[in-house]
Each structure stands twice: as structure tokens, then as C-alpha cells.
C-alpha positions as CSV (number, residue, x, y, z in Angstrom):
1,X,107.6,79.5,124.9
2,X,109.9,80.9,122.7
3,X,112.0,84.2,122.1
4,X,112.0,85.8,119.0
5,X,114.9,88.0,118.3
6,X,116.2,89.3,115.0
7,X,114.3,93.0,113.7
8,X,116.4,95.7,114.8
9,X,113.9,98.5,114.9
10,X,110.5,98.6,116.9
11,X,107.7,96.1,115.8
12,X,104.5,97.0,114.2
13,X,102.8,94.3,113.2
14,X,102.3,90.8,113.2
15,X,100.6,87.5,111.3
16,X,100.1,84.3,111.5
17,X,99.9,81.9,108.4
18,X,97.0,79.8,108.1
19,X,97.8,76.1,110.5
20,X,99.9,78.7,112.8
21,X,103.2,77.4,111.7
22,X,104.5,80.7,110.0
23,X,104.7,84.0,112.0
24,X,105.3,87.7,109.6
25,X,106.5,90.6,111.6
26,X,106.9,93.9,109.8
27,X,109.4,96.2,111.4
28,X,110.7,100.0,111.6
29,X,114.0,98.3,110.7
30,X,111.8,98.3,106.8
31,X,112.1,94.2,107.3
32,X,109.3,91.5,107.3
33,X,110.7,88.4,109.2
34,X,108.8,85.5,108.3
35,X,109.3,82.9,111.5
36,X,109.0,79.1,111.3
37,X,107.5,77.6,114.7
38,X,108.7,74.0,113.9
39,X,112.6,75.4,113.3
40,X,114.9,77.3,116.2
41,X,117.0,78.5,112.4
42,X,116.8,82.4,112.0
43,X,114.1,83.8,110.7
44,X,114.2,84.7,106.4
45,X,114.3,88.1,106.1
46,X,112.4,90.5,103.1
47,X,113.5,93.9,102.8
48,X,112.4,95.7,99.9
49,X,109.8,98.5,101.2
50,X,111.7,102.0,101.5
51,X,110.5,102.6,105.1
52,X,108.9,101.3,108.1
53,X,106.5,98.1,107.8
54,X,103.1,98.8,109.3
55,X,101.1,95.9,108.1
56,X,101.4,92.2,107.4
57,X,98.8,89.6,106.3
58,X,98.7,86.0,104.7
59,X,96.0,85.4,102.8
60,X,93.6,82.7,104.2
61,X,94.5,80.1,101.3
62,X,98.6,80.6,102.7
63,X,99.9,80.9,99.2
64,X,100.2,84.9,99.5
65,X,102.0,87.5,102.3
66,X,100.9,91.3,102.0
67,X,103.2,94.0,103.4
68,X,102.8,97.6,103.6
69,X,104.5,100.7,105.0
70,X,105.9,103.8,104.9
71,X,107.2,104.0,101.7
72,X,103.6,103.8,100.1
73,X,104.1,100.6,98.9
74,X,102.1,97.6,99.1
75,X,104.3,94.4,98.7
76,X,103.0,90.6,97.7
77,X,105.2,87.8,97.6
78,X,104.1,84.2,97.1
79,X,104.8,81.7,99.9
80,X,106.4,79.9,100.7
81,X,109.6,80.5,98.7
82,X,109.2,84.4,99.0
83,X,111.3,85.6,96.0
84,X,110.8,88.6,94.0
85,X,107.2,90.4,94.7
86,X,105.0,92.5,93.4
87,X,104.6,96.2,94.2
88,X,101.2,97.6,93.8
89,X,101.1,101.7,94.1
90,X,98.7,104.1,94.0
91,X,98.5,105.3,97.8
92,X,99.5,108.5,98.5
93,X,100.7,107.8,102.3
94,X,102.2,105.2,105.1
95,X,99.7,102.0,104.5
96,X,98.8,100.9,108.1
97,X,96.5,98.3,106.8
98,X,96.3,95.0,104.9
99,X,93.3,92.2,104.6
100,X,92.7,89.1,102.5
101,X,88.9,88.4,101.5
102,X,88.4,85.4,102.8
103,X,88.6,83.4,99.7
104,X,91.9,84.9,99.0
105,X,90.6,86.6,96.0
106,X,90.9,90.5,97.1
107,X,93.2,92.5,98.9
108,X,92.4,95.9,100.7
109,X,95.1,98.5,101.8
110,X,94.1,101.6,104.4
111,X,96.7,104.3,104.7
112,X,97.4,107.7,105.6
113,X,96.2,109.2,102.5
114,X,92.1,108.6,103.4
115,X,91.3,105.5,101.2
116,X,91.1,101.9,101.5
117,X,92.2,100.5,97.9
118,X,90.9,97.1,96.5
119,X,92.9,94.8,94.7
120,X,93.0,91.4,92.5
121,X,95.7,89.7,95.2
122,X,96.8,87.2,92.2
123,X,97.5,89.8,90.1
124,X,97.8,93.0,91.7
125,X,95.0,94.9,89.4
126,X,93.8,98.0,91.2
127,X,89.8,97.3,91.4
128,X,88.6,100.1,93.6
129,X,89.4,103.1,95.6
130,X,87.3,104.1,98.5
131,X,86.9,107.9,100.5
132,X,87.4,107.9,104.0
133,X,87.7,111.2,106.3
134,X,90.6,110.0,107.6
135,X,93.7,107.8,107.6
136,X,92.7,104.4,107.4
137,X,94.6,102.2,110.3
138,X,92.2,98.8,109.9
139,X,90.7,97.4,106.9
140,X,88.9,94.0,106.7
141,X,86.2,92.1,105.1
142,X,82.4,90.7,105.1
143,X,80.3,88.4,103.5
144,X,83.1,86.6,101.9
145,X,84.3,89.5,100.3
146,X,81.1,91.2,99.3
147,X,81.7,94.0,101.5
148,X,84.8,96.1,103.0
149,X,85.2,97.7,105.8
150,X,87.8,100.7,107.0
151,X,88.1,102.3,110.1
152,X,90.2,104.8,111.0
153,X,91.2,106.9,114.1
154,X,88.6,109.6,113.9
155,X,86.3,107.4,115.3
156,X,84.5,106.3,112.1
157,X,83.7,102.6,110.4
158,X,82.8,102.9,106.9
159,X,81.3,100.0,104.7
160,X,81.3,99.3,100.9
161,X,79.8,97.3,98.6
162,X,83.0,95.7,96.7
163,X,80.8,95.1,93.5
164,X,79.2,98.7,93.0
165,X,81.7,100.7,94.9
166,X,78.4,102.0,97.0
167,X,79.6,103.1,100.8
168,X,76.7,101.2,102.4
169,X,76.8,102.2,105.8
170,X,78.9,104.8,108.2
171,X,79.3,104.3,112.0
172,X,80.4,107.4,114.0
């Protein structure tokens, strides 16, 4: 339907904004591209992170975009103008992974250093840190929130009550 051409490096992730008319891509180039379906115009570009861009995600309500990449850096920027966001650190690796509860409350980050982080999306307020044996690459959510899950490439699922911090199950 329509070609896509601006990042200059290799792209590693993409997502859509809730009603499908905005489109993030996060790029080696250290970019996210945020894409309006309606508009041929160039894409707006946001390049703050230090490194590659692994992971993208707008929250279900639309009003947030998550980034994070290489340079251990999560990034939050209110849509739809963008401007200045917030940085939220605490990782100690890449971040390959970013998820919205789906009341657009909490944000959880996966990454190379064996945790999934919780967060307060509004505000950025570390909530939680979670153990994983190894690097997180997916993160999302169940029960509206209640419960995260993180997988990563050794094969294993974890799940975690967000409200006690108790891992409640482990799939191998």
C-alpha cells in the first residue's frame, strides 16, 4: 500500500497507535519515526536514546509512546505533540521490551540485564523490579494489569503478581 522510507539503520521494532493511524518504528539509526497513515509528509523523527531502539509501544489510551534501547534508557513522550520526554533508568542493559497495562496505568521494561521493571507510565515512578534468569526480550500484561509476564530467550515465561511483587508461576 505504501512505502515507508526514512530510518537509516536496520529496524527493530514497530507499533501501532490505538485507531491505526500512527505507526512508531525504533531504529539502529537510535531514531523512533512516528508515521501518519492519513499524510504522504515525512515521518517526525525522535532521537534522544544513545544507541539502537529495540522497543516501541503506545499506550492503549494513545496519549503515551515508550521507547527503549541500547543505551539503557527507557524514553516516554506524550502524544501527540512529542516534545521533551522522560527518561526512566535503572536497567543495567539494551531494553528489548516495552508494554502498557491495558488501562494505560503501568509500564514494564525487559532487557539484557535479567529483569522486567514496573513503572507509573504518567509519572515515571519505579514500582517494581522483577528476577529473571535471563535477558528479558518480551514483556506484557494480564488481568488488566494485575499480573506481568516476561519471557526471555532461554526458553522461560515468568509471571508476577504486580501488587505483591510474588512470581506466581514459571513456564519452562
Amino acid at each position: 500500500l505504501r512505502k515507508l522510507v526514512g530510518h537509516t539503520g536496520v529496524v527493530n521494532s514497530l507499533a501501532y497507535a490505538p485507531g491505526g493511524r500512527f505507526l512508531a518504528s525504533g531504529s539502529e539509526d537510535k531514531t523512533v519515526r512516528i508515521w501518519d497513515s492519513r499524510e504522504e509528509a515525512k515521518p517526525r523523527t525522535l532521537s534522544v536514546h544513545g544507541g539502537a531502539i529495540y522497543a516501541v509501544a503506545f499506550s492503549p489510551d494513545g496519549r503515551l509512546l515508550a521507547s527503549g534501547g541500547a543505551d539503557k534508557t527507557i524514553r516516554i513522550w506524550d502524544m501527540p505533540n512529542g516534545g521533551k520526554p522522560r527518561a526512566l533508568t535503572g536497567h543495567m542493559g539494551a531494553i528489548y521490551a516495552v508494554a502498557f497495562s491495558s488501562d494505560s496505568r503501568l509500564l514494564a521494561t525487559g532487557g539484557e540485564d535479567k529483569t522486567v521493571r514496573l513503572w507509573e507510565a504518567r509519572t515515571g515512578k519505579a514500582l517494581r523490579t522483577f528476577r529473571h534468569p535471563g535477558p528479558v526480550i518480551a514483556a506484557s500484561f494480564l488481568e488488566a494489569g494485575r499480573v506481568v509476564a516476561g519471557a526471555s530467550g532461554q526458553t522461560i515465561v515468568k509471571l508476577w503478581d504486580t501488587g505483591t511483587g510474588k512470581e506466581l508461576q514459571s513456564f519452562s
